[in-house]
C-alpha positions, 0 to 999 in steps of 0.5 A: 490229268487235263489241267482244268480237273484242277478247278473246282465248280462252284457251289450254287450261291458261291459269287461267280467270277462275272458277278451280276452280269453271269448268264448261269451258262452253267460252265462254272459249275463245271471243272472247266471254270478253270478257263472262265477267264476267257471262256465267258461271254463278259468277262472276256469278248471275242467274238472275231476269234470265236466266228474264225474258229468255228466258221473259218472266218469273222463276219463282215460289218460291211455287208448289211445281212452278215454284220447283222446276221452273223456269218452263214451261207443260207437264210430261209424261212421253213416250217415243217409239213407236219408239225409235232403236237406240242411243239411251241412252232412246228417241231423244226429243232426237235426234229434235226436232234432226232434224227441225228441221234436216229441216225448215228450222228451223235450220241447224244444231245444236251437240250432242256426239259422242265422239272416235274414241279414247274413247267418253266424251270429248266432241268439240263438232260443229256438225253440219249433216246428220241423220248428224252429230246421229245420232252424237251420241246417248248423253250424255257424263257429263263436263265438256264445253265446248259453246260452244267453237263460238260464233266458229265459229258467228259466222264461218259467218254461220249465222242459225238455230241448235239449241243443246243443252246443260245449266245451266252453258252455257246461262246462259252462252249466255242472257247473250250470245245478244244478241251473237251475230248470230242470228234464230232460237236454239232450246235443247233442255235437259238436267237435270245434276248431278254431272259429273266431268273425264274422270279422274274419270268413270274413278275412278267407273267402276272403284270402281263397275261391274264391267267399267268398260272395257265402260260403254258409258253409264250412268244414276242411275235412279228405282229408286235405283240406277245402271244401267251399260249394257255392250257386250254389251247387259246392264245392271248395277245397283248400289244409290245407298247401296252406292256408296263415297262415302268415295271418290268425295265427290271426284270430282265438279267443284266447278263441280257441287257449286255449282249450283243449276240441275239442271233446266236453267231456261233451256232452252226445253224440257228433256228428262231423266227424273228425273219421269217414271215408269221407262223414260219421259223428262220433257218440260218445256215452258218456253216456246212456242218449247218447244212448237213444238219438241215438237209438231214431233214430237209423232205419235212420241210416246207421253205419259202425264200426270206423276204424284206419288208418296210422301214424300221428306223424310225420305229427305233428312233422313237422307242430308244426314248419311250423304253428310257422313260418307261413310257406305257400307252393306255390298251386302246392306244397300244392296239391301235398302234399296233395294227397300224406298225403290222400294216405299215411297218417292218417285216421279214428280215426288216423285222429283224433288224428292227428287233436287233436295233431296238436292243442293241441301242437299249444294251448299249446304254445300259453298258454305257451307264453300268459298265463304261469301263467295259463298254469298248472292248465289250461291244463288238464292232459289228454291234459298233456299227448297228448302234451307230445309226440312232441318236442315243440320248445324252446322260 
């Protein structure tokens, strides 16, 4: 019998071994906790090894693209020619999982439906039908335990299995995958940042929208500001710089204000939309099991080159001090601020960089303040070098 049988999960509120910093990536609630040690994205960071295991190599932190987009072989901006009614974008992951199950690529895919009490609660399937990954559409933006299924997936004897999943589970699963009996793992990744526990997503919710019981999701968009979709189909918006940081510095888990893997560079390919133009998602292909999965769906796709627009740095500089402070400017203010950064500043992979900059530089602070027993090994060189650009405050 497999080593890690010899492990017991833990049971929910049992003190987990990375303590406040545990993402409820779900692994320690599964026999394979016996590899937490090194399986867990902060206890132990490994990025090079993991990126050479799955990618045959690690990035390169002198090619500006791969130090902050991770390892890949493509970058396009896509949408599909015809979206699925519902979908929070068009469809796009939606669509890759269905087909691959359709077609006999895996048996089955674990994606995140919500419970029937609350939209926003995550509920972990392994779904085996076109109608389960259907129901799994539109992200849940809370800490959600994706490989709570992993003794599941071991017991179902199943061999060929679709994974979809952000940073924190995925490193996770990169360093058990070895243990986990399959022929064939396929990871279809999203960016992540600044997730929230299921109270704090509603602390968010009421400081924020207007009507925070008819969300029925919501996005931080290119157009710098965050977009709430409600029941009756309208869309709020409200500008990043209008938001009450002073009261929602404390929302975000401490697990999201220490990671540096917001593009999710373990994936084999990763579908967001922080590089892509506004209303088109960003497809990056890590690898060619990537691009299998791509081209499995690539007549549905409309694709446009990505490009590159505007100056971020000073943007960052400015809002490493405005975020410390906590600083909120009145809604006049905040709008007019707004439209002047969408008209002039930075756009396509630019805003990317900008996104992945302005939280980089915040995490390291963070780490540097709460942990700096951990800072130099938790940081990996790539986030080394981003941070590396900005005056950070002194303490």
């Amino acid at each position: 019998m497999a080593a890690h049988h010899q492990a017991r999960p833990l049971k929910p509120g049992s003190p987990r071994p990375a303590k406040q910093l545990c993402s409820d990536c779900g692994l320690c609630d599964t026999s394979y906790i016996h590899y937490v040690k090194d399986a867990c994205a902060f206890l132990h960071q490994q990025f090079d090894t993991l990126e050479t295991q799955t990618h045959g190599r690690k990035r390169s932190i002198h090619q500006e693209d791969e130090c902050y987009f991770g390892v890949h072989q493509t970058m396009m901006a896509a949408r599909k020619k015809q979206p699925i009614p519902g979908a929070q974008w068009t469809g796009i992951v939606t669509t890759i999982a269905t087909k691959m199950l359709n077609a006999g690529w895996v048996e089955a895919v674990v994606c995140v439906q919500n419970t029937p009490q609350d939209r926003f609660q995550p509920q972990i399937v392994l779904a085996r039908t076109p109608a389960e990954i259907l129901a799994a559409r539109v992200n849940k933006p809370t800490l959600s335990p994706n490989l709570n299924l992993l003794d599941e997936i071991e017991r179902s004897g199943l061999k060929r299995l679709l994974v979809i999943g952000v940073g924190c589970q995925i490193q996770a699963l990169r360093a058990v995958e070895k243990h986990l009996g399959l022929e064939k793992l396929y990871v279809l990744g999203t960016p992540c940042v600044d997730n929230v526990n299921r109270a704090g997503l509603q602390k968010f919710l009421e400081t924020t929208s207007r009507s925070p019981e008819t969300v029925v999701h919501y996005e931080f968009m290119q157009d710098y500001q965050v977009h709430f979709k409600h029941e009756d189909d309208s869309v709020e918006k409200v500008p990043f710089f209008g938001l009450n940081t002073r009261e929602l510095k404390d929302i975000f888990a401490p697990s999201c204000l220490s990671c540096f893997d917001y593009v999710n560079g373990l994936a084999d390919l990763v579908v967001g939309y922080m590089g892509a133009p506004f209303g088109w998602q960003w497809l990056v292909v890590r690898n060619e099991r990537g691009q299998a999965m791509l081209d499995l769906v690539g007549n549905e796709l409309e694709t446009q080159p990505v490009m590159s627009q505007g100056q971020r740095h000073q943007a960052v500089q400015q809002s490493i001090p405005a975020y410390d402070q906590g600083v909120t400017l009145p809604m006049w203010a905040a709008r007019l601020m707004g439209v002047v950064i969408e008209k002039f500043g930075p756009k396509g992979l630019e805003y990317a960089r900008f996104s992945i900059d302005s939280h980089f530089t915040r995490n390291y602070l963070y780490v540097q303040r709460n942990y700096p027993h951990k800072l130099a090994r938790h940081v990996p060189e790539f986030a080394k070098k981003i941070v590396s650009q900005y005056r950070l405050p002194k303490d």
